[in-house]
LOTI-490462 format. One line per 2 residues: for each residue y, z, x of N, C-alpha, C. Coordinates in Angstrom, 3 decimals, decimal comma, padded with zeros to 6 digits. Each point is the difference from the previous one (the first is absolute). Layout:
% residues N
Y/Z/X/Y/Z/X/Y/Z/X; ...
***
This chain:
% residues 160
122,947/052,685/125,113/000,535/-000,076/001,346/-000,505/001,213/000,783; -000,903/000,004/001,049/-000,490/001,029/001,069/001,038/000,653/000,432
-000,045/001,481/000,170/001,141/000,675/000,435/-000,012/-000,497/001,357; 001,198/000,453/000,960/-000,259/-000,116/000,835/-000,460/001,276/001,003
-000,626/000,268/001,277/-000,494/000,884/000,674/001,227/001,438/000,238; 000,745/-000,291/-000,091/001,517/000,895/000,030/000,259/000,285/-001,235
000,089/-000,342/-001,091/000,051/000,581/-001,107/-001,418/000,534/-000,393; -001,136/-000,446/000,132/-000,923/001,012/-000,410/-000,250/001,346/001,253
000,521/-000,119/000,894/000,295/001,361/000,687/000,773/000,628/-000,178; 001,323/-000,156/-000,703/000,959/000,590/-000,763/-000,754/000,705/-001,030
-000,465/-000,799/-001,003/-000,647/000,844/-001,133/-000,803/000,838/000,143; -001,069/-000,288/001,310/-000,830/001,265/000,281/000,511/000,904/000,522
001,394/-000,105/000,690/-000,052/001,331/000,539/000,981/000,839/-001,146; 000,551/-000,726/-000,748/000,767/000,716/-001,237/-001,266/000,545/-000,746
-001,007/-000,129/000,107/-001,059/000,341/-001,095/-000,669/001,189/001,266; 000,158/-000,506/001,084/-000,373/001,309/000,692/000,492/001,540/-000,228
001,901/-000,841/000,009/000,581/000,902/000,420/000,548/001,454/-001,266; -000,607/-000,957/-001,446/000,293/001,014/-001,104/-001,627/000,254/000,009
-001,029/-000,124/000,132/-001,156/000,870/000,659/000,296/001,264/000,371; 000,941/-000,268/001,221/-000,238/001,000/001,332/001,130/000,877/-001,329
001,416/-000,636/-000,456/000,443/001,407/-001,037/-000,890/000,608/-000,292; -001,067/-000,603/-001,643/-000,678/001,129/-000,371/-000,573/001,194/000,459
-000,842/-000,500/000,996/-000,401/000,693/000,831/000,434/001,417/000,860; 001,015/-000,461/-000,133/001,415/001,031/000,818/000,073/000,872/-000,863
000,389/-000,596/-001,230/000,617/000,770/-000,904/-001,576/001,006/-000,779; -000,838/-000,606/-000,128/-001,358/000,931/-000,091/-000,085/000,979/000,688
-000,096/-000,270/001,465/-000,321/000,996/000,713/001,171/001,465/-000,079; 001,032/-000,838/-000,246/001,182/000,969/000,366/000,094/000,982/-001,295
-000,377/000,010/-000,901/-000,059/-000,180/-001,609/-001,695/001,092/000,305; -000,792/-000,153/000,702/-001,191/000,591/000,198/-001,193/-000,448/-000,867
000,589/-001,438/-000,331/-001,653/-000,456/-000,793/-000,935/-000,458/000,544; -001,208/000,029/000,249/-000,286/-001,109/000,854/-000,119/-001,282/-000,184
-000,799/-000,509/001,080/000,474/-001,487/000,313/-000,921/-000,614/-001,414; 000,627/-000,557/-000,820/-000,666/-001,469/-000,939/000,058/000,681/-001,153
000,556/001,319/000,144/000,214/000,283/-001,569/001,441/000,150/-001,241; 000,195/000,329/-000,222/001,519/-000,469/-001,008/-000,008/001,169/-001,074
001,269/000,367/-000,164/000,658/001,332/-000,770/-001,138/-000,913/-001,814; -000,719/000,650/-000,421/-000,178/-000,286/-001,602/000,851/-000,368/-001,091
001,079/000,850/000,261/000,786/000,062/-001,199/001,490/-000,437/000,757; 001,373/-000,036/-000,256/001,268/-000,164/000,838/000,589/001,137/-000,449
-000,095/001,036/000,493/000,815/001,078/-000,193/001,495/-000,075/000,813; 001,253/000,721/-000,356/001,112/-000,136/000,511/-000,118/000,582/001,605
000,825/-000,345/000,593/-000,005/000,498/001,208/-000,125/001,614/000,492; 001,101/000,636/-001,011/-000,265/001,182/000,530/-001,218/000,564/-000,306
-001,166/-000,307/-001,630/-001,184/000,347/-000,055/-001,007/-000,520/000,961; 000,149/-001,197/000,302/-000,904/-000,694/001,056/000,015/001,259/001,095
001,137/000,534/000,615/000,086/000,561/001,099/-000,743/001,195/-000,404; -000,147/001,127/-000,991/-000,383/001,093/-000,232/-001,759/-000,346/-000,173
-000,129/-000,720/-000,885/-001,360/-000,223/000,005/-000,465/-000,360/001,049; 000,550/-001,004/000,875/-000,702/-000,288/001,381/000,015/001,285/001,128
001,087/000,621/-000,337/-000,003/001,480/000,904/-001,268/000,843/-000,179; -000,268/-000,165/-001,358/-000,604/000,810/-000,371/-001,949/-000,362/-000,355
000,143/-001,029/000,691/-001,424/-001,156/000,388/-000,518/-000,008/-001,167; 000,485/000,091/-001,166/-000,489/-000,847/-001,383/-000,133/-001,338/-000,305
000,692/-000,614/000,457/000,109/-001,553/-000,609/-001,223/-000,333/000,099; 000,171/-000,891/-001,198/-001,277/-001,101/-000,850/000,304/-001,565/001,211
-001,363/000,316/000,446/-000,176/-001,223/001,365/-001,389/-000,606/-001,227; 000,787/-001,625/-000,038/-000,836/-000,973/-000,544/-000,270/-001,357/001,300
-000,929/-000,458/-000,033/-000,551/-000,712/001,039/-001,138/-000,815/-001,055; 000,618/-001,826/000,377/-001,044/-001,135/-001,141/-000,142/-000,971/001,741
-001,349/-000,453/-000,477/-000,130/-000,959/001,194/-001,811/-000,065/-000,354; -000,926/-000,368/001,059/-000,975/-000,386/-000,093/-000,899/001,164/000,747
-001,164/000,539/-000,760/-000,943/001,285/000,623/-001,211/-000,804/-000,233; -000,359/000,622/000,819/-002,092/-000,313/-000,015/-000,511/000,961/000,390
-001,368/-000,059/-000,064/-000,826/001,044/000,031/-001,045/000,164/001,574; -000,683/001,056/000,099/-001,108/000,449/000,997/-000,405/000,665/-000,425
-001,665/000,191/000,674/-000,598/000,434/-000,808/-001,480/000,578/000,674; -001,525/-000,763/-000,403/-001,174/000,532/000,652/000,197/-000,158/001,353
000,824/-000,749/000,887/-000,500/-000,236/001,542/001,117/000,823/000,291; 000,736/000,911/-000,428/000,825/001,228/000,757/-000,136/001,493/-000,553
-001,479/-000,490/-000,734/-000,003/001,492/-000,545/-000,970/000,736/001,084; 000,401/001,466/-000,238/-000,230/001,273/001,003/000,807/-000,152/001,649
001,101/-001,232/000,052/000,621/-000,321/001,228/000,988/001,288/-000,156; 000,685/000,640/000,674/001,274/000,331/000,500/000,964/-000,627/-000,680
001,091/000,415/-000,685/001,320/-000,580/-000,357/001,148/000,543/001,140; 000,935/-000,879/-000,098/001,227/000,850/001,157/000,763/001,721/-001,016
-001,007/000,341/-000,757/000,483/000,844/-000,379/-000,907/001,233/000,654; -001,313/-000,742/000,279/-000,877/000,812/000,788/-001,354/000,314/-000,912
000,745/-000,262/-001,588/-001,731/000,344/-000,180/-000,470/-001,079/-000,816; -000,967/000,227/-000,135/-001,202/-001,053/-000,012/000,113/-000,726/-001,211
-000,158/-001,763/000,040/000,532/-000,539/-001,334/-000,895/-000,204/-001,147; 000,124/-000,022/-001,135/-001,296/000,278/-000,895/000,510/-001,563/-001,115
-000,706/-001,037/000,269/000,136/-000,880/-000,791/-000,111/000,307/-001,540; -000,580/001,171/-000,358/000,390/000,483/-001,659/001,504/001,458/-000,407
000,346/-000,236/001,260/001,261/000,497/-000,710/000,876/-000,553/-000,056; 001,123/000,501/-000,535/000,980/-000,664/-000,910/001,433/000,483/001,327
-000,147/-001,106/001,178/000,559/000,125/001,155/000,851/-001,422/000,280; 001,107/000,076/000,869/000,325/-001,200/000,231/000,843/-000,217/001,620
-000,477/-000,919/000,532/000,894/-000,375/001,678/001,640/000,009/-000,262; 000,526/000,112/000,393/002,136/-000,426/000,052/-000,088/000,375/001,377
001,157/-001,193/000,443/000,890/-000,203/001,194/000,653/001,758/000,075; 000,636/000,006/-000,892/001,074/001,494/000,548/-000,183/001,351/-001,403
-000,725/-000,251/-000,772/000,416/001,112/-000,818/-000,809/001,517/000,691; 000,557/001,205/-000,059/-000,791/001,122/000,928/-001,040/000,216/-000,821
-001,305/000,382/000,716/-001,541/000,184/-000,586/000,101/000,608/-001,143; -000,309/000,313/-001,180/-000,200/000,948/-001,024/000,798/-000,385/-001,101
000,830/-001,277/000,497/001,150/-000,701/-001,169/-001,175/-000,458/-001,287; 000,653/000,343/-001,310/-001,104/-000,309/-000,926/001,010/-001,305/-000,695
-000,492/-000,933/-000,242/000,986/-001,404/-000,175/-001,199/-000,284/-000,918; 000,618/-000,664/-001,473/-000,167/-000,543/-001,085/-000,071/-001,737/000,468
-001,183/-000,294/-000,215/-000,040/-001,800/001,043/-000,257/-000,571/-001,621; 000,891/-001,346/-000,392/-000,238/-000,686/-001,723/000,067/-000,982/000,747
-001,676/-000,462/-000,648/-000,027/-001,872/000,010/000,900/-000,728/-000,995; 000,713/-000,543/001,123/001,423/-000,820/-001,150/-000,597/-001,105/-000,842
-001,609/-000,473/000,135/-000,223/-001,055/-000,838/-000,931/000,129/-001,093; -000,367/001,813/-000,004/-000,702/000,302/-000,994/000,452/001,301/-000,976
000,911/000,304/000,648/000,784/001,675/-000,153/-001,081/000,580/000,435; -001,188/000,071/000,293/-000,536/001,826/000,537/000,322/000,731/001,256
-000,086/000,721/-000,220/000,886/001,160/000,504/-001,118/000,740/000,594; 000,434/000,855/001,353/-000,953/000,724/000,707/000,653/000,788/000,945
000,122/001,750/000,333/000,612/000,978/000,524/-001,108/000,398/001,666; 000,859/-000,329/000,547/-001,054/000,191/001,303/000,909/000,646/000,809
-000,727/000,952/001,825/000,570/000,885/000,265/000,072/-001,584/001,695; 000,517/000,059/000,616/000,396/-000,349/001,524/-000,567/000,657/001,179
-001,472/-000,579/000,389/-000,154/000,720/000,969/-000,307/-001,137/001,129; 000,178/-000,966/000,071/-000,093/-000,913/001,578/001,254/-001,098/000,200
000,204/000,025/000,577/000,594/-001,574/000,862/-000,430/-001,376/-000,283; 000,779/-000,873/-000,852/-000,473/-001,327/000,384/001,154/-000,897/-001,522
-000,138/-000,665/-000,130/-001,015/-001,048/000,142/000,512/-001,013/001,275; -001,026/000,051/000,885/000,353/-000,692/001,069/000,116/-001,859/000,020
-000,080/-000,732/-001,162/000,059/-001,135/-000,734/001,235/-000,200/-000,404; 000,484/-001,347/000,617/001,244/-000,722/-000,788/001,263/000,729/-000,324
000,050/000,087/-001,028/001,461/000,760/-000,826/-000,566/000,314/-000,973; -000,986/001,176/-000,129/-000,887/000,615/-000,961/000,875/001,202/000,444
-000,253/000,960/-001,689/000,946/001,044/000,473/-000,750/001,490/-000,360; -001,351/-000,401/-000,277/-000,726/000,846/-000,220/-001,653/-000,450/-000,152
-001,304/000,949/000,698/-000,964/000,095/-000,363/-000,756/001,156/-000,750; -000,358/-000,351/-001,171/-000,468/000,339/-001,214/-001,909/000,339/000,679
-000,738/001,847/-000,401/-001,469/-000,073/-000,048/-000,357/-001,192/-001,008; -001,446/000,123/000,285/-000,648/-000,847/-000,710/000,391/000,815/-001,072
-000,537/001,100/-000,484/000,195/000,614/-001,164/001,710/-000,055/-001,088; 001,064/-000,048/000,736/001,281/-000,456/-000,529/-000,183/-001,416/000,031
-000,281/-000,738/000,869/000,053/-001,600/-000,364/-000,791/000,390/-001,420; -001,176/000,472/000,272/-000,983/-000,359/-001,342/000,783/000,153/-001,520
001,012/001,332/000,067/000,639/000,299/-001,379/000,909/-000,535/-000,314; 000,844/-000,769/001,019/001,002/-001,033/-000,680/-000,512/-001,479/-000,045
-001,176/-000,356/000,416/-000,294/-001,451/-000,202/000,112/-001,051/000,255; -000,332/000,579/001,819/000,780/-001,274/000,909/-001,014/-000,117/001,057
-001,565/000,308/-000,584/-001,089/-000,249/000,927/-000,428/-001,361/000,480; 000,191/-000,577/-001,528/-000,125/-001,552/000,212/000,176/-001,044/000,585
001,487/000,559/000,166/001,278/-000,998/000,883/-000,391/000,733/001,093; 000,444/001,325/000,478/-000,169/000,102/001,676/000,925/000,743/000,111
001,487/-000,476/-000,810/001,301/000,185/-000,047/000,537/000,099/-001,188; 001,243/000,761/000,021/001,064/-000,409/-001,512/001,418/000,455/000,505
000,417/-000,876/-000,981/001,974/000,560/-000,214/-000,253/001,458/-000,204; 000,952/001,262/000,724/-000,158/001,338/-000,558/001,249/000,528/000,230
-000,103/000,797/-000,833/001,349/000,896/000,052/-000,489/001,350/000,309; 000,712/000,518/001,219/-000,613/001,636/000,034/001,355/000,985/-000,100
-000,165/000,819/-000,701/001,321/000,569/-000,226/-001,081/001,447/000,559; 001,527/000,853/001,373/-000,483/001,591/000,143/000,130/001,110/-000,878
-000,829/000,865/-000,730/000,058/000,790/-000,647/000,144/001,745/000,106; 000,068/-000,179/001,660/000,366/001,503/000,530/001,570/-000,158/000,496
000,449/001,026/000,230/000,813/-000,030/001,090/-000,314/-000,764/001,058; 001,018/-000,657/001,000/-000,316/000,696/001,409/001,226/000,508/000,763
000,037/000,312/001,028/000,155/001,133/000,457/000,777/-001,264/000,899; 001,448/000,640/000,180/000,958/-000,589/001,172/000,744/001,128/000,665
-000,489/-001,316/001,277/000,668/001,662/001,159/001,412/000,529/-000,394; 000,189/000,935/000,052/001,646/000,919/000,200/000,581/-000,639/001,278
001,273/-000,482/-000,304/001,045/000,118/000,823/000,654/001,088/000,099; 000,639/000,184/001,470/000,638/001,497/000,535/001,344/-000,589/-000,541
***
């Protein structure tokens, strides 16, 4: 039986509207956007570690790569992109973030540092150098399932 046009606008906006929670509660929480606490620590540790811009930010979704036609370009980090290093695009993580990217369909594993903006494609949540695409093994496809977990700090503003 076809829903009808009023109940499937009901459901979307209930699916909107615990969206727009997470989201809230991320930002407010200081993670950024699309990533999720690693582990469930209790509340009051959640709060100290997040005070204290430690938390383990894990992020799975779909990355691809760039590569010879943006090498020696400008990154929005300002310097120049080198299709053999071990570099990668994100929406929001700050430049110099070194994030552990694992192909979920092969386990390899690859430690790269954040120095541009993008991936400007779909609901991709990361672009991988040629050289990191090359070490986890996702030249073939274009793309893969990945998990990137951050391995530095980062750094959240102080509240007065």
């Amino acid at each position: 039986m076809p829903m009808t046009r009023d109940i499937a606008r009901s459901r979307a906006a209930a699916d909107h509207r615990w969206a727009v929670l997470v989201i809230v509660a991320c930002a407010l929480a200081g993670v950024p956007s699309g990533f999720v606490q690693a582990d469930a620590p209790s509340s009051s540790r959640l709060a100290s570690v997040i005070g204290r811009g430690l938390a383990d930010l894990v992020q799975e979704g779909v990355v691809s790569w760039y590569g010879a036609a943006f090498h020696d370009r400008k990154t929005a980090s300002g310097e120049p992109f080198d299709s053999g290093a071990l570099t990668m695009a994100h929406p929001s993580l700050p430049f110099g973030t070194r994030v552990k990217v694992t192909n979920l369909r092969n386990g390899r594993s690859v430690v790269v540092r954040v120095n541009d903006r993008g991936p400007f494609v779909g609901t991709r949540i990361a672009d991988l150098s040629q050289a990191a695409a090359t070490e986890i093994g996702m030249m073939r496809r274009g793309v893969a399932r990945a998990r990137i977990e951050v391995l530095q700090d980062i750094a959240v503003p102080e509240t007065d």
